[in-house]
C-alpha positions as CSV (number, residue, x, y, z in Angstrom):
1,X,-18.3,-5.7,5.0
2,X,-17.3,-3.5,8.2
3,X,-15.7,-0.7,7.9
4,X,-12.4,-0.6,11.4
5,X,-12.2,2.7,10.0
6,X,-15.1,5.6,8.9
7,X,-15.0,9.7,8.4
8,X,-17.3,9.3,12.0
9,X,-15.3,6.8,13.9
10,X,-13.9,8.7,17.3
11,X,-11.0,10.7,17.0
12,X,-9.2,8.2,19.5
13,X,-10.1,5.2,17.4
14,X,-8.7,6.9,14.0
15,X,-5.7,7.9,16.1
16,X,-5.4,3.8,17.6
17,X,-5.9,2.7,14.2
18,X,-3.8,4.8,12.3
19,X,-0.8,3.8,15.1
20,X,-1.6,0.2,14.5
21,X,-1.2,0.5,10.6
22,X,1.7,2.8,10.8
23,X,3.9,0.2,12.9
24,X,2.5,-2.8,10.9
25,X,4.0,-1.2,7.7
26,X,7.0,-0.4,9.3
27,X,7.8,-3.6,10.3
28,X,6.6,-5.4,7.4
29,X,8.8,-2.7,5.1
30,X,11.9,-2.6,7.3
31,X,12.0,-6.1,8.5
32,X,12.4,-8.3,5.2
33,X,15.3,-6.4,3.8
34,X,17.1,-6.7,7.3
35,X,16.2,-10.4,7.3
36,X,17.0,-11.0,3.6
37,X,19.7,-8.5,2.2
38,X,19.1,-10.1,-1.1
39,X,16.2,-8.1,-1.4
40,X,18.2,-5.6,-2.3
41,X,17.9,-4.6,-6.3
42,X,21.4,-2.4,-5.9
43,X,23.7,-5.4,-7.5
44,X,21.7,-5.1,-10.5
45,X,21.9,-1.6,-10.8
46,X,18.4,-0.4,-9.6
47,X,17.7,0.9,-6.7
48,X,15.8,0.4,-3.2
49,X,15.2,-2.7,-1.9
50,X,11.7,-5.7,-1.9
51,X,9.2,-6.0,0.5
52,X,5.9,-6.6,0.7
53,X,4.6,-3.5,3.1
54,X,2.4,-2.7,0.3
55,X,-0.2,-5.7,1.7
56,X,-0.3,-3.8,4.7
57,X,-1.1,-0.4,2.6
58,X,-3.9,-2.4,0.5
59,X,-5.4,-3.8,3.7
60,X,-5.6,-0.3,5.2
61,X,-7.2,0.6,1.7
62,X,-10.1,-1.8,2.0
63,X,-11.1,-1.2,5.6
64,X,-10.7,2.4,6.0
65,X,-12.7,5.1,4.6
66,X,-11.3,7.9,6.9
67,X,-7.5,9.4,5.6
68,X,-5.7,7.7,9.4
69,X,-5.7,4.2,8.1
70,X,-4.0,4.5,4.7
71,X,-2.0,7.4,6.4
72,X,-0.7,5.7,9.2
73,X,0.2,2.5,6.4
74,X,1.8,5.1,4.3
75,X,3.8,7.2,7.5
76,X,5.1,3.8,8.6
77,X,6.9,2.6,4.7
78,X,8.5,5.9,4.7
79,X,9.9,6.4,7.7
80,X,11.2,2.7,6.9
81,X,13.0,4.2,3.9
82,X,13.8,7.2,6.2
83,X,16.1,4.7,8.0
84,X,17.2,2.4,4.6
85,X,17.1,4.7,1.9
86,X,16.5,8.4,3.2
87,X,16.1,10.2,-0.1
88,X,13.4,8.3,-0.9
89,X,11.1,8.7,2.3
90,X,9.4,11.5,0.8
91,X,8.3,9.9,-2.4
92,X,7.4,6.6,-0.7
93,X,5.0,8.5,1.5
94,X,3.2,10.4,-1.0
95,X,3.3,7.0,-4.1
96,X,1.9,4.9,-1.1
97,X,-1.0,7.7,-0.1
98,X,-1.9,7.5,-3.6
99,X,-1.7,3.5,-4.0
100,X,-4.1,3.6,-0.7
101,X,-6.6,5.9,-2.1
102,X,-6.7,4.9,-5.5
103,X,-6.9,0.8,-4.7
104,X,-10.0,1.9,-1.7
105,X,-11.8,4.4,-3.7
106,X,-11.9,1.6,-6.8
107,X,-12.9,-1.2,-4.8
108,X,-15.6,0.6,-2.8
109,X,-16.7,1.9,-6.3
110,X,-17.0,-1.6,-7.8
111,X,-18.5,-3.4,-5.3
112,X,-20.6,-0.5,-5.4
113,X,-22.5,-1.3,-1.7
114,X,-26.6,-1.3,-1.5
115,X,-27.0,1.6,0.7
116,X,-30.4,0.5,2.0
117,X,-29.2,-3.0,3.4
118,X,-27.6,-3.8,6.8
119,X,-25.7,-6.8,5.0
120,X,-23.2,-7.7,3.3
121,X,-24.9,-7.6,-0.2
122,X,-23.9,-5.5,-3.1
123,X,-25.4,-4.7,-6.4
124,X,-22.0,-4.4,-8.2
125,X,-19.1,-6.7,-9.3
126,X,-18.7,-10.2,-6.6
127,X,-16.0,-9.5,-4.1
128,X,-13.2,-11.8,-5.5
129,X,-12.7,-10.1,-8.6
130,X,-13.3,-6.8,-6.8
131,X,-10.3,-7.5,-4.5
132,X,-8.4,-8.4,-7.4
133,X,-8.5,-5.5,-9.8
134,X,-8.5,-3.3,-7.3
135,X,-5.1,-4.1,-5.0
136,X,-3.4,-4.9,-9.0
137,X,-4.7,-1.4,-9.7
138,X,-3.1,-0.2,-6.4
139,X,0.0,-2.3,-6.6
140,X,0.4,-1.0,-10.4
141,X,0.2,2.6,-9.0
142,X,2.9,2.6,-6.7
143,X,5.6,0.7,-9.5
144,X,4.8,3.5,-11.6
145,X,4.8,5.8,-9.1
146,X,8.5,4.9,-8.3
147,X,9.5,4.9,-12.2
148,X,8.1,8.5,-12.6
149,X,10.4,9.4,-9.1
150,X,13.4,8.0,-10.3
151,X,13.4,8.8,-13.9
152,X,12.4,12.6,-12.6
153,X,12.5,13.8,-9.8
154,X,15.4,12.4,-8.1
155,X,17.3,12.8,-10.9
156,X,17.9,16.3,-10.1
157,X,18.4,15.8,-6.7
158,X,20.9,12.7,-6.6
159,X,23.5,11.6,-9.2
160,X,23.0,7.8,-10.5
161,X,19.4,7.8,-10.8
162,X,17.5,8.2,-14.6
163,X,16.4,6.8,-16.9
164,X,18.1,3.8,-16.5
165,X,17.8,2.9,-12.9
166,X,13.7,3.4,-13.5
167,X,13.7,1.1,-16.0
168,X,15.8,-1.8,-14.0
169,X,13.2,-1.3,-11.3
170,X,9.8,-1.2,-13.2
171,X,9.7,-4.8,-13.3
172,X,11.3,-5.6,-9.7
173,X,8.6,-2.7,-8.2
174,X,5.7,-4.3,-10.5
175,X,6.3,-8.1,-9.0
176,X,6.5,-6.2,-5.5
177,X,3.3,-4.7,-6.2
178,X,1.4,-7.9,-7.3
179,X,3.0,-9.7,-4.3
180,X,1.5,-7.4,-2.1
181,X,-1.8,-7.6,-3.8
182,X,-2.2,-11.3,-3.3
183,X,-0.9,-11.3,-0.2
184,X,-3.6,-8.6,0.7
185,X,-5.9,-10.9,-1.3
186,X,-5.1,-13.5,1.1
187,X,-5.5,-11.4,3.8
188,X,-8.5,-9.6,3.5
189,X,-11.0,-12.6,4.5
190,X,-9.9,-12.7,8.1
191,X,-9.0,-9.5,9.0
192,X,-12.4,-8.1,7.7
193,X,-13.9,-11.2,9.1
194,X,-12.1,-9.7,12.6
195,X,-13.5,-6.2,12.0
196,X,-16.7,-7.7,11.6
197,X,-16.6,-9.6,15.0
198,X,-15.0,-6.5,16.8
C-alpha cells in the first residue's frame, strides 16, 4: 500500500494534495443536494441534507498519514455547508477531522504493516475486512458526531434543534455514513492502485 500522502512528503505536495481533496469533497458534498433536492431530511423534520462526501473523507483517511489530506477533505464539506447550511460549517469541519483520523489511525492499526518489508504484506487483519470496519467505524463517528451537535450544542445557538431533530437524523446520518463507507470500499482498490503507479 502507497502512502499519496506522508508526515515527509514536500510541503508543495501536502499543499497539491490537500487542494485536490478539499475541492473533491466539495463537490461531492455540495453537488448531490443541488442535483437531488430530495436529499434534503427538512420535510421530515430533521435537519441538513444527504450526500455521500464522507467517501471522499474516508479515501483521504486511508492514503494520507500527514493532517493535509483529511484536512483538505474536511475544509472542503464545510465550507459546502458554509454555503447550504451555514450554522453547521463549524461542526462539519471538526465531526469530519475526527471521522478522518479516527477511520486512518484504525485501519493503519489493524492492518498493522510489517515494517521491515518493501511490499505490500502485513502481519495483521487481511485488507477487506480492514477497509470494512474501519470506514463503518469512521462513518459511525461522524452520525454520532452530528447527534451530539444537534442535541447540544446548537441547541443553544439556534431555536428548532434538540432532542428531537437529533434523533430524526441518527438514522438518515448513519445510512449516509455506511454509504460513504462502501462507496469508499469500492473506491479504495484503484485509487490506491493509482498511488501506487504514481
Amino acid at each position: 500500500m502507497k502512502l499519496l500522502l506522508t508526515p515527509k512528503s514536500s510541503l508543495v505536495r501536502k499543499v497539491a494534495f490537500g487542494g485536490i481533496f478539499a475541492a473533491l469533497s466539495f463537490v461531492v458534498t455540495f453537488v448531490f443536494p443541488m442535483l437531488l433536492p430530495f436529499l434534503s431530511l427538512a420535510p421530515i423534520g430533521g435537519s441538513g441534507y444527504l450526500n455521500l462526501g464522507d467517501s471522499v473523507i474516508l479515501i483521504a483517511a486511508l492514503l494520507c498519514t500527514s493532517v493535509y489530506g483529511p484536512l483538505g477533505a474536511a475544509l472542503g464539506a464545510g465550507l459546502s455547508d458554509l454555503i447550504l447550511f451555514p450554522l453547521y460549517a463549524p461542526f462539519t469541519l471538526v465531526i469530519k477531522l475526527i471521522e478522518a483520523f479516527a477511520a486512518g489511525i484504525l485501519f493503519r492499526a489493524l492492518l498493522k504493516r510489517n515494517p521491515t518489508s518493501s511490499h505490500t504484506a502485513h502481519s495483521g487483519l487481511p485488507l477487506m475486512p480492514t477497509l470494512i470496519i474501519s470506514c463503518v467505524f469512521g462513518g459511525l463517528i461522524m452520525a454520532i458526531g452530528y447527534f451530539v451537535s444537534e442535541a447540544t450544542i446548537l441547541t443553544a445557538l439556534q431555536s428548532g434543534f434538540g432532542w428531537k431533530v437529533a434523533v430524526i437524523d441518527l438514522p438518515w446520518n448513519s445510512l449516509q455514513g455506511v454509504a460513504g463507507a462502501v462507496l469508499a470500499i469500492l473506491m479504495y482498490p484503484a485509487v490506491s492502485t493509482a498511488a501506487k503507479e504514481e
